[in-house]
C-alpha positions as CSV (number, residue, x, y, z in Angstrom):
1,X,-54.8,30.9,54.3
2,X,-57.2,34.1,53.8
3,X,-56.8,37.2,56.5
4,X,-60.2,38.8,56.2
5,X,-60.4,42.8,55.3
6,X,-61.7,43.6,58.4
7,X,-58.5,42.2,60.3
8,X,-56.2,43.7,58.1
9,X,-58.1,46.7,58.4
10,X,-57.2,46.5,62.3
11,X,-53.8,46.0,62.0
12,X,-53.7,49.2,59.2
13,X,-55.5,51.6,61.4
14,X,-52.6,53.5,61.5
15,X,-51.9,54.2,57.7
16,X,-52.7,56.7,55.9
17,X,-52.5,56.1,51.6
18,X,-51.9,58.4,49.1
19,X,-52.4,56.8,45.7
20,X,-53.0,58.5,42.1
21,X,-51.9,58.9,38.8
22,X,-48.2,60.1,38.0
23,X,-46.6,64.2,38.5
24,X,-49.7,64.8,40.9
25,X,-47.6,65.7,43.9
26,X,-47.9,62.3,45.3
27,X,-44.2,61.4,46.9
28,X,-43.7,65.0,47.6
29,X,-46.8,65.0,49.9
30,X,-45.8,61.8,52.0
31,X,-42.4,63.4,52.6
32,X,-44.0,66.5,53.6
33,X,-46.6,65.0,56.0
34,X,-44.1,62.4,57.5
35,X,-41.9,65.2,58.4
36,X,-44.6,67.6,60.0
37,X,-46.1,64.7,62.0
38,X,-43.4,62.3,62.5
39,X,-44.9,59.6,60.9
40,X,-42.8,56.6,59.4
41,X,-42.4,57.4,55.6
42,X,-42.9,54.6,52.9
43,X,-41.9,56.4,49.6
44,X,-42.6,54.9,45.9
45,X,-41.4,50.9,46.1
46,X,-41.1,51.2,50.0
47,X,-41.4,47.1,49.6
48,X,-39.5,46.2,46.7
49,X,-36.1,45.2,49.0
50,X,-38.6,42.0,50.5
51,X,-40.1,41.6,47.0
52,X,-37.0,41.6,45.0
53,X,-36.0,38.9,47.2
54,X,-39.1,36.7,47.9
55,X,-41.3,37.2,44.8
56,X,-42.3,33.8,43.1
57,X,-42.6,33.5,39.3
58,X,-45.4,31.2,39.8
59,X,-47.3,33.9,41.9
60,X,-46.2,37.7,41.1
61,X,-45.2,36.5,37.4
62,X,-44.8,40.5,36.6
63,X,-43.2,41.5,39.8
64,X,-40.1,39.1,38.8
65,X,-39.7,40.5,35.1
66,X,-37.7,43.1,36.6
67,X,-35.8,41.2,38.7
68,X,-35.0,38.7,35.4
69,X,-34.3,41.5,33.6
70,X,-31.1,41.2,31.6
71,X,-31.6,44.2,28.9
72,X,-32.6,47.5,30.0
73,X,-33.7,48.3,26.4
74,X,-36.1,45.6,26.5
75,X,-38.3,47.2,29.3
76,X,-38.4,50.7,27.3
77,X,-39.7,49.2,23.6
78,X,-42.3,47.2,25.2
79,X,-45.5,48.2,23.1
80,X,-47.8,50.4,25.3
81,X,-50.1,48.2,25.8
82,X,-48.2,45.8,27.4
83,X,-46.5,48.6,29.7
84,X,-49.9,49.0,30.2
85,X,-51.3,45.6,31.5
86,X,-47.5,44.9,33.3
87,X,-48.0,48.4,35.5
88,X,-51.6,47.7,36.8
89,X,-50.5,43.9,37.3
90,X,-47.7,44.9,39.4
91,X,-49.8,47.1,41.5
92,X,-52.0,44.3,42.4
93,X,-49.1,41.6,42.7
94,X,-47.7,43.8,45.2
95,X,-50.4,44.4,47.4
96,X,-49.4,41.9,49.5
97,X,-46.1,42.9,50.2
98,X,-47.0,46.3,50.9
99,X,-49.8,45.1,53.4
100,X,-47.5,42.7,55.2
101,X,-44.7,46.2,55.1
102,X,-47.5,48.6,56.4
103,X,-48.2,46.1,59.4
104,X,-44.9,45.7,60.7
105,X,-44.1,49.3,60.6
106,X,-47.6,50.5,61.9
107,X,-47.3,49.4,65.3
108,X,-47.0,52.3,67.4
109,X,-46.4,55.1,64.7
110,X,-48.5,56.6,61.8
111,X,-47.4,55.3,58.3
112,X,-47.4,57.6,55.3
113,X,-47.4,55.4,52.4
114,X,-47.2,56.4,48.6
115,X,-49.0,53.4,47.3
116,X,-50.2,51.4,44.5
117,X,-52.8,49.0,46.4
118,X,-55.8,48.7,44.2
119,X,-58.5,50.9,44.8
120,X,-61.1,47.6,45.4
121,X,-58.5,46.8,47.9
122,X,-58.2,50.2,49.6
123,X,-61.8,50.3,50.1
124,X,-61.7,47.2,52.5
125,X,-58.8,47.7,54.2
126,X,-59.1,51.7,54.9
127,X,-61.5,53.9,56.2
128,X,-62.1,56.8,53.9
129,X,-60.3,59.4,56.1
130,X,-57.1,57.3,55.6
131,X,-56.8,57.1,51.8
132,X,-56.2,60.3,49.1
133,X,-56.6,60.3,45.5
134,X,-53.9,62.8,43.7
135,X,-54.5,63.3,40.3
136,X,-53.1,64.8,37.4
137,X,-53.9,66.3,34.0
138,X,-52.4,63.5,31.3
139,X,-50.7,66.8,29.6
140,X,-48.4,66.5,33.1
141,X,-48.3,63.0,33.8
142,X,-46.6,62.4,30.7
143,X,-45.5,65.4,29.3
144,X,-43.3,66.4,32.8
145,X,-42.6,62.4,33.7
146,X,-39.2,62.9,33.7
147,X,-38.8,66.3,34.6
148,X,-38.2,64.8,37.7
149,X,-34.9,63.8,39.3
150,X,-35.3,60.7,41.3
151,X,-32.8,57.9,40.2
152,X,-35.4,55.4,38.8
153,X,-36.7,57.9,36.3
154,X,-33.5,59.8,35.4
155,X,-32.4,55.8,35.0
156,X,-34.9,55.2,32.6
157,X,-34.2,58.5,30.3
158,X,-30.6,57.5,30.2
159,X,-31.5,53.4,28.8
160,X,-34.0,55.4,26.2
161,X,-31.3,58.1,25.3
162,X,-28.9,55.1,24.9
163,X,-31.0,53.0,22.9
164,X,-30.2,53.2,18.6
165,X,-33.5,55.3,18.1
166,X,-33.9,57.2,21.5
167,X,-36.6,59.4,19.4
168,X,-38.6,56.2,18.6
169,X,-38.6,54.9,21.6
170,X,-38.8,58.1,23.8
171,X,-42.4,58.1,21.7
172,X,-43.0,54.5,22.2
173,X,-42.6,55.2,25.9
174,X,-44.5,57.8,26.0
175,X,-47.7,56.3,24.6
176,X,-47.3,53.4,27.2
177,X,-47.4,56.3,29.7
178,X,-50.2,58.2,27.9
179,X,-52.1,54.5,28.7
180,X,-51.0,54.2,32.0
181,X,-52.4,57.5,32.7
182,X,-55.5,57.2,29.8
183,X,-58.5,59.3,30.6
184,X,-60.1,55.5,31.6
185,X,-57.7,55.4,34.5
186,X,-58.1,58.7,35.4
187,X,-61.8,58.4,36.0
188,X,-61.4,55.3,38.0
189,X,-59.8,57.4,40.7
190,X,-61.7,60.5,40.4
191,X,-64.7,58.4,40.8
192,X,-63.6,56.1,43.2
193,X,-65.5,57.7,46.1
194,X,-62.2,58.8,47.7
195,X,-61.2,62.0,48.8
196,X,-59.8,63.5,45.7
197,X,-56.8,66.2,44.6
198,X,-56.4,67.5,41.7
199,X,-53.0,68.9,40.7
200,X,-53.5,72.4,38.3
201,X,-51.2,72.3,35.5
202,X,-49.5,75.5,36.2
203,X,-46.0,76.6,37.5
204,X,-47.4,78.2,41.2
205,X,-46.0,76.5,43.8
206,X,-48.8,74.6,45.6
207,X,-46.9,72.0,47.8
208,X,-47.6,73.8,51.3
209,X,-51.6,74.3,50.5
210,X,-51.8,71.1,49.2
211,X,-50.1,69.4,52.0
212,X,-52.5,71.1,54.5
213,X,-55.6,69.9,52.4
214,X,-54.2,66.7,52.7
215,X,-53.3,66.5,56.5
216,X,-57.1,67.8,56.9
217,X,-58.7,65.5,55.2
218,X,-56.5,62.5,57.4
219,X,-57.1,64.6,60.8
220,X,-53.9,65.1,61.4
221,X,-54.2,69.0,61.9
């Protein structure tokens, strides 16, 4: 069975979508905006607990290598280009679970959600006031990646400092994430015809002004 774009659009009316590339202020602004408008907050992998458990290797092949996982290590020495094709794949293998998510939680409250929806997908589901492109220089996006202290990316620098070579694969890592975030990528969202942020490599605190560019551009001031 096929649900056409312009029901799901319907049932999505009210979700807002801030997608983007990596360090560009992304989860920080959907906690802010869910706590100044009361709006249900879907952080980064809001969906993973239903697609941990109902994922199909026949169907979302790359959303179950995690889950089959049995060596850390291997996940961190994949060549870049791999990390590479295995990130984007995920992103669209998950679309489906975060749609279904975003329905059920959208029914009488706004939904902030830090997503990774395609942006060919976005484009038929949400109206242009509902979606926001944060972006990144690569300099942050990789250089600052774990600067942060989240528990899946403070995870990941421990397997890498664990691993025999942690400077070899610390690099190896890093070039998948230099991919991941390529000047290629970058472009797609800047020129993706979606309202657009773009995140100054600089130490000022811009969290506040950002978030009220943000909440603008959704109508939500």
């Amino acid at each position: 069975m096929v649900i056409e774009n312009n029901i799901l659009k319907h049932y999505l009316r009210n979700v807002y979508f801030i997608t983007g590339t990596a360090y560009a202020g992304k989860s920080t602004t959907v906690r802010m905006l869910a706590d100044r408008y009361d709006m249900v907050c879907c952080g980064e992998n809001y969906f993973s607990e239903v697609s941990d458990a109902v994922a199909s290797p026949d169907v979302q092949p790359d959303l179950c290598y995690i889950r089959n996982l049995t060596d850390w290590t291997d996940f961190v020495r994949r060549s870049p280009e791999e990390y590479e094709r295995w990130m984007y794949s995920t992103g669209r293998e998950a679309a489906g679970f975060e749609i279904a998510e975003l329905i059920s939680l959208s029914g009488g409250r706004n939904v902030i959600a830090d997503t990774n929806i395609p942006l060919d997908i976005l484009r038929e589901i949400a109206d242009w006031n509902h979606v926001a492109v944060m972006l990144s220089p690569q300099s942050m996006s990789v250089g600052r990646f774990f600067d942060r202290s989240d528990p899946e990316k403070q995870f990941l620098l421990r397997v890498i400092e664990g691993c025999d070579d942690p400077e070899a694969v610390m690099e190896n890592y890093r070039q998948g994430l230099a991919r991941i975030n390529s000047k290629a990528h970058y472009d797609a969202y800047a020129n993706s015809g979606f309202f657009t942020v773009v995140r100054e490599d600089s130490d000022e605190d811009t969290r506040e002004a950002v978030c009220d560019t943000v909440a603008k551009h959704f109508g939500l001031l």
